[in-house]
C-alpha positions as a printed NumPy array, in Angstrom:
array([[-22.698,  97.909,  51.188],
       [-20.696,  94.378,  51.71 ],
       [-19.202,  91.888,  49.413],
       [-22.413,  89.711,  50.35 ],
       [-24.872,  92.478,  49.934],
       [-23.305,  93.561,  46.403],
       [-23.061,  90.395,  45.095],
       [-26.797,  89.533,  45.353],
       [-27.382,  92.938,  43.965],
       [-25.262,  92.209,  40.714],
       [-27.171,  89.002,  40.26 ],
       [-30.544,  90.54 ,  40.755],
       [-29.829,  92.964,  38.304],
       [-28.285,  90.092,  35.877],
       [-31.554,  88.492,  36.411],
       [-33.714,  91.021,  36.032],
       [-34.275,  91.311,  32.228],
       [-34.976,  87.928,  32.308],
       [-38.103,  88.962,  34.429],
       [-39.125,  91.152,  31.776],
       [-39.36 ,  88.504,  28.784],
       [-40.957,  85.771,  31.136],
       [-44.566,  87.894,  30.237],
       [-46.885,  86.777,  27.339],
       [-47.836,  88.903,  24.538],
       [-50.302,  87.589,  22.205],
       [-50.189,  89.134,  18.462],
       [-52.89 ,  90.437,  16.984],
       [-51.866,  91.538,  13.482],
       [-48.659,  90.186,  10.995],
       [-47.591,  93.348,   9.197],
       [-44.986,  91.594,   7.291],
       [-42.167,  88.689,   7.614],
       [-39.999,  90.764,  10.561],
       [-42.804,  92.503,  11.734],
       [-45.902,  91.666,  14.002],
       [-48.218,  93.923,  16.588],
       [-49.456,  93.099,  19.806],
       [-52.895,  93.028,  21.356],
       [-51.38 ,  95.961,  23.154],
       [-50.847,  98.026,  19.704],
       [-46.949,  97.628,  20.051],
       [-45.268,  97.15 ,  17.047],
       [-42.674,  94.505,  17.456],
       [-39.41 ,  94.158,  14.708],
       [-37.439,  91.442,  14.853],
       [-34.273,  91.433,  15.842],
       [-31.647,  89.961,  13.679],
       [-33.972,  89.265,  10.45 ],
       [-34.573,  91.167,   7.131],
       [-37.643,  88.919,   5.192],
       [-37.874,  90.236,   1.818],
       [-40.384,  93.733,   1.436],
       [-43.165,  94.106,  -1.014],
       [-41.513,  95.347,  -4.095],
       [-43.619,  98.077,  -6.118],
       [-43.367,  95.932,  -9.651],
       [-43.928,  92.176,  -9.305],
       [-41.51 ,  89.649,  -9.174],
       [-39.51 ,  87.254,  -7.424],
       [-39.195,  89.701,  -4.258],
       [-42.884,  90.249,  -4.195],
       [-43.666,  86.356,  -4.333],
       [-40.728,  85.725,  -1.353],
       [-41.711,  88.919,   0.886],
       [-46.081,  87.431,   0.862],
       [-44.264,  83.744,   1.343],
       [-42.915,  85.274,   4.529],
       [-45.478,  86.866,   5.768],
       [-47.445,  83.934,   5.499],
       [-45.075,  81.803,   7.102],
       [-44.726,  84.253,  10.093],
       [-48.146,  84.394,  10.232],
       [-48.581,  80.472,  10.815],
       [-46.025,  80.922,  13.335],
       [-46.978,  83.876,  15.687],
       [-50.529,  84.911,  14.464],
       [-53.41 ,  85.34 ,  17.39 ],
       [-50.579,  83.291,  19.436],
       [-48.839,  83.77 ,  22.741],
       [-45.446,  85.2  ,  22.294],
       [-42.934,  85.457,  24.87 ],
       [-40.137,  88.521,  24.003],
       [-36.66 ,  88.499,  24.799],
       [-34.738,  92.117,  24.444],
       [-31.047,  92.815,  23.815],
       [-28.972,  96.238,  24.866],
       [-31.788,  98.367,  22.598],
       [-35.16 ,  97.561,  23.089],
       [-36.635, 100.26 ,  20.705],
       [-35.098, 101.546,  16.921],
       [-35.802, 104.872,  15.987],
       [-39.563, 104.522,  14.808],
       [-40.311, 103.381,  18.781],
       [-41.395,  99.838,  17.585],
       [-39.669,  96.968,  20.214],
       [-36.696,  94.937,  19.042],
       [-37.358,  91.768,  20.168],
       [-35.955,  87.89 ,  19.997],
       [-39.826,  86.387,  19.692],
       [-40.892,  82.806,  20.793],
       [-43.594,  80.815,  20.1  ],
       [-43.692,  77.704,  22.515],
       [-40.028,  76.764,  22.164],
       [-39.844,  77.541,  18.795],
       [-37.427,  80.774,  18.405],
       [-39.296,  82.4  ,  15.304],
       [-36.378,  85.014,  14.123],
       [-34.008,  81.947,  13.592],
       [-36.689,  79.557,  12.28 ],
       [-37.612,  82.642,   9.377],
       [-33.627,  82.465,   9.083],
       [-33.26 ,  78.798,   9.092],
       [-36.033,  78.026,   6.292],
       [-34.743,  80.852,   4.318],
       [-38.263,  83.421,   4.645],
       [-35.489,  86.237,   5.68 ],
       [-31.715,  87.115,   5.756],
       [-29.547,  87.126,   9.071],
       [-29.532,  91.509,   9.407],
       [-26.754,  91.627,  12.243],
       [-27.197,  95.009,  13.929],
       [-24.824,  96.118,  16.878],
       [-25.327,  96.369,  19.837],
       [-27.954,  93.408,  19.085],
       [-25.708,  90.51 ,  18.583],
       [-26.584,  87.767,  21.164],
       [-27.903,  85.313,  19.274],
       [-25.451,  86.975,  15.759],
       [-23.593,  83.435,  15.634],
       [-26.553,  80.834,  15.208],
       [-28.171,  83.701,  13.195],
       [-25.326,  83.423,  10.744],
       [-25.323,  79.73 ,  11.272],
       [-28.854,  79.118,  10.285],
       [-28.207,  81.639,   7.406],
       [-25.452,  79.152,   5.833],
       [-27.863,  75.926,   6.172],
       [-30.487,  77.305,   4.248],
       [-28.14 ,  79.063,   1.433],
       [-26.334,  74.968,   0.892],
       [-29.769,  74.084,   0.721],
       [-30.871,  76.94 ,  -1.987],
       [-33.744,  77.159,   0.482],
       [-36.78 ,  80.301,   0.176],
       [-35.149,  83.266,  -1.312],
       [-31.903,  81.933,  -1.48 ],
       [-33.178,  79.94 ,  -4.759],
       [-32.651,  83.748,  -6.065],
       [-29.192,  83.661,  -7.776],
       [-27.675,  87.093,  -7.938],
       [-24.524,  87.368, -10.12 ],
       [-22.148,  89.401,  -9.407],
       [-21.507,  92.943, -10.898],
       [-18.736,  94.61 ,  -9.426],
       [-15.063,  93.204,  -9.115],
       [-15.389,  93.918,  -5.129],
       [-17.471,  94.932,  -2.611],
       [-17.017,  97.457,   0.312],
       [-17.708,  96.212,   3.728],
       [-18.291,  97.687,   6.966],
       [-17.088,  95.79 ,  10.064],
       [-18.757,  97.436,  12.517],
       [-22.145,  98.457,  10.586],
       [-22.372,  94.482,   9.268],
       [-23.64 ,  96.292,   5.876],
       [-21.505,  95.807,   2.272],
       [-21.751,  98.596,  -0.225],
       [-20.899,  98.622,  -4.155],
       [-17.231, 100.591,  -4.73 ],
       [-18.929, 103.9  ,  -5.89 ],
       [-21.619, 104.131,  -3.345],
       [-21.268, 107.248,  -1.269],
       [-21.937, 105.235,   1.811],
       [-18.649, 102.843,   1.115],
       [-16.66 , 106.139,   0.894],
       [-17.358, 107.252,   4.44 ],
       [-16.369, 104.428,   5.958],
       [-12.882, 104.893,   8.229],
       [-10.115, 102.842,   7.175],
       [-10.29 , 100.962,  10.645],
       [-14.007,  99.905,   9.649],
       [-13.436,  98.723,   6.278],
       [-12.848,  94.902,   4.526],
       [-13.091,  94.076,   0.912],
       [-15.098,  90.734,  -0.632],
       [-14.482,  89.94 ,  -3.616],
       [-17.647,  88.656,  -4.184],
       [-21.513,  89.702,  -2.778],
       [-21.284,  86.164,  -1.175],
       [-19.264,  86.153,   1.038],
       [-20.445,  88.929,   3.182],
       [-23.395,  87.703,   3.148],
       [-22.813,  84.441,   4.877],
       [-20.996,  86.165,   7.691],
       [-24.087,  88.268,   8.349],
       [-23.425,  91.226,   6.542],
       [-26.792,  93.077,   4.718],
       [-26.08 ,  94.299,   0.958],
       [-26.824,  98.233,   1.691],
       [-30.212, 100.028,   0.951],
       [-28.511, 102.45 ,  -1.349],
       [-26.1  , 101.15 ,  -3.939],
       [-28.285,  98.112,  -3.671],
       [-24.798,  95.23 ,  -4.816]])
C-alpha cells in the first residue's frame, strides 16, 4: 500500500466513528438521571455523570435523584437523540456508554452544569473529562441542585486514586490497595471532588 493509499485509510478510519453517532435514536423510557432506553430496548448510561440514586429512607438524596430524573426526562424523553461513543462503548452490564445530544444541547454536561449529577470521570472515557470538571465547578460556586447539600468533613484526609478518579476514607479497604504510584492525599472531601474524582461506593467519605 502507498503513502497516498495509507493516508486516506487512516483518515477513513479517524472518521469512521463519527459515522456511527451521526444516527438518531429516539428514547422511549427515563430510568433515572444517567440513564435512559431506546425505542430499540438499549439501555444507554451516560458517560461522565453520576445523578444522585433513589435512596431506600427519604431524604435529601431521594428529593435530588426524582429532581434528576425529571430534568433528564424534559431533556431526552420520546426525543431524538444522537450518541457519541468513547474507547468503551459498553460497561459490564452491556448497557451503551454514550455522550447523548438533544438538538445541540449536550445533555451529560447540561445534568453537570445545573448540578442534577456529579462529573464521574471514568478512564478510558475522558474526552470531554475537562469541561465535565469545568461545568462541575460552576454549579458548586453557584450551590446549584445537589450541591446545596453541605457535607462536612469527617476524616483528617482522604485517599485518592489517580488513575481510578475515585477518593476513599483512610480505613477503607479499597484505599489500602491502591499502589503507591496511584495514590494522592486531600485534605479535604472537596477538593477531589472538583477535579472529578467520585467519593467511593464503599467507605462512602
Amino acid at each position: 500500500m502507498n503513502r497516498k493509499l495509507f493516508g486516506l485509510f487512516l483518515v477513513f478510519l479517524i472518521a469512521l466513528p463519527s459515522l456511527a453517532y451521526s444516527k438518531d435514536y429516539v428514547v422511549r423510557r427515563v430510568i433515572d438521571g444517567d440513564t435512559v432506553v431506546l425505542e430499540s430496548g438499549e439501555t444507554v448510561r451516560y458517560i461522565g455523570v453520576d445523578a444522585p440514586e433513589m435512596a431506600k429512607k427519604k431524604g435529601g438524596a431521594e428529593f435530588f435523584a426524582r429532581e434528576a430524573t425529571r430534568f433528564n426526562k424534559r431533556l431526552v424523553l420520546l426525543k431524538k437523540v444522537r450518541l457519541e461513543f468513547d474507547q468503551e462503548k459498553k460497561d459490564a452490564y452491556g448497557r451503551l456508554l454514550a455522550y447523548v445530544y438533544v438538538k445541540g444541547v449536550f445533555v451529560n454536561g447540561e445534568l453537570v452544569r445545573q448540578g442534577y449529577a456529579r462529573a464521574m470521570i471514568k478512564p478510558p472515557n475522558t474526552r470531554y473529562k475537562d469541561m465535565l470538571i469545568s461545568y462541575q465547578r460552576e454549579a458548586m460556586e453557584k450551590d446549584a441542585g445537589l450541591w446545596q447539600e453541605k457535607k462536612k468533613d469527617t476524616e483528617r484526609s482522604y485517599v485518592g486514586n489517580k488513575r481510578a478518579y475515585t477518593f476513599h476514607r483512610p480505613s477503607c479497604p479499597s484505599a489500602a490497595k491502591i499502589p503507591p504510584k496511584n495514590r494522592i492525599m486531600f485534605t479535604t472531601r472537596t477538593d477531589p471532588i472538583k477535579i472529578g474524582y467520585t467519593p467511593c461506593r464503599r467507605c462512602k467519605p
